[in-house]
N, C-alpha and C positions, 0 to 999 in steps of 0.2 A: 512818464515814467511807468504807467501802468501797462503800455505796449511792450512794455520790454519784459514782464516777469510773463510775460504768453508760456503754455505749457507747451514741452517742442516734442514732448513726448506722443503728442495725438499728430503730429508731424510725420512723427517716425514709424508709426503703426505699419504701414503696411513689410516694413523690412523688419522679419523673426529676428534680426541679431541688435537693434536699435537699441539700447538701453532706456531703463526708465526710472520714474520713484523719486523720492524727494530728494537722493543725494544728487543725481544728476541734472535732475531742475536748478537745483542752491549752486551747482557748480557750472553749469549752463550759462545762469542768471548772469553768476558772478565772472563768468570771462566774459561775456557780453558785454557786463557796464565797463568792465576796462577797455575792453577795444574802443568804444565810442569815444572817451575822451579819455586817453591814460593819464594825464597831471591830474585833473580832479578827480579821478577815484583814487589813485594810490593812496592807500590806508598805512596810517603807520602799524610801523611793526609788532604794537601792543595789539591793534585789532586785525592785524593779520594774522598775530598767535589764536586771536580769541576766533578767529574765521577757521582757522584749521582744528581746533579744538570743538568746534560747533560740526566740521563736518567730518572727522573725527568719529566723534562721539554719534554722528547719523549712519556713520558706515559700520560700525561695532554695533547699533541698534539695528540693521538693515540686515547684519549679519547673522545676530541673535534670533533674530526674525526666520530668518533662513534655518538656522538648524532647529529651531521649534518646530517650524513647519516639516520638515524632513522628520525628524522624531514622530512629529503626530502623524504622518504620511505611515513611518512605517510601522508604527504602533496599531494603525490601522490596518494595513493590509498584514500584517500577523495575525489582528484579529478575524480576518474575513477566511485567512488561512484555517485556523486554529477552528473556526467555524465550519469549515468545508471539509475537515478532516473528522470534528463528530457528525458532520452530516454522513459522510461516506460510511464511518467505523459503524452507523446505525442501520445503515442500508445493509452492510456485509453482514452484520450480526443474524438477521432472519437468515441469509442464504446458509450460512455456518450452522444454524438450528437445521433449518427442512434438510441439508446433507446428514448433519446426524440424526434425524430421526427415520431416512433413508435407510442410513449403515446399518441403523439397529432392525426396522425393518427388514433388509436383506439378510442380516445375520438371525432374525426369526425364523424367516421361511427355510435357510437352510440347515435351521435345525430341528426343523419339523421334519424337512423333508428326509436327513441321516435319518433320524428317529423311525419315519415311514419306512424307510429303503429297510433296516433291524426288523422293523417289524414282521416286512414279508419275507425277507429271510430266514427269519426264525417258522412261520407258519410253511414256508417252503420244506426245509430241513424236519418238522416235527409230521408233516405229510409223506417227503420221503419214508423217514422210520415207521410212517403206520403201512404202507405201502409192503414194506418190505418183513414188517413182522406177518403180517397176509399170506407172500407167496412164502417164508417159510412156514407157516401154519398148514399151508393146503401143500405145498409141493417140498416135505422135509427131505427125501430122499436125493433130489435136484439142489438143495439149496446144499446142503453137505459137499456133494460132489464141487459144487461151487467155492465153497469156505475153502476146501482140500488143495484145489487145481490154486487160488490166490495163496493160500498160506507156501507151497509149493515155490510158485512162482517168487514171492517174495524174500524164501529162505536160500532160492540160488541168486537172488539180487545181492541178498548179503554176503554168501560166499566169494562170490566174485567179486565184490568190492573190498574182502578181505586177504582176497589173494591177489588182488594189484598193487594193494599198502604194502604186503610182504615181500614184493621184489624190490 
């Protein structure tokens, strides 16, 4: 009798789709002893309820089993997820720092550098006027003629921009 509860699951190892586990053993087992001699096993029908109910209740446990293990499976890899997402969110956080303090870096320098560009404009312009308070100091008679021939110039600018409105 002992030959016959052999596990047929180390049998079936090498074929990936072989079934295994203790409901297929119990039901293995159990059509085996029937084929050998069907009058002496047939079980009455009390213990045939209670054989269905034994493997049953193995396949509702085999099942339970099953979505445990699924639940922890994917409890797990949500966490490995959820792990890999603060590793990344930590990694990005430095690069988001050195880019801002890039931005504000560059937005330093080019406000030094407007600030410079003001600056030599203004010592440009305050050179011009010394420049020019100079040649009319030494050459008044020249700078007059000058002031004269521009005010001139600028008063038929005007005119004639007054007399193309008026047509």
């Amino acid at each position: 009798m002992a030959s016959l509860l052999v596990d047929r699951s180390a049998l079936a190892a090498p074929f990936s789709f072989a079934p295994s586990g203790p409901v297929y053993r119990a039901f293995f087992n159990f059509k085996e002893l029937n084929m050998k001699n069907p009058s002496a096993n047939t079980p009455s029908s009390q213990e045939a309820l209670t054989g269905a109910h034994h493997l049953s209740d193995q396949i509702i446990s085999s099942a339970e089993h099953a979505v445990e293990s699924s639940r922890s499976l994917a409890n797990e890899t949500l966490d490995k997820a959820e792990s890999k997402v603060r590793q990344l969110r930590g990694s990005i956080d430095p690069v988001i720092d050195k880019l801002a303090t890039q931005a504000q870096k560059l937005a330093r320098q080019s406000l030094d550098m407007a600030a410079e560009a003001s600056d030599r404009a203004q010592r440009s312009l305050h050179r011009y006027a010394n420049v020019t308070t100079r040649y009319v100091a030494n050459e008044p008679v020249k700078a007059v003629l000058i002031a004269a021939a521009v005010g001139a110039a600028v008063a038929l600018l005007v005119a004639s921009a007054r007399h193309r409105d008026s047509r």
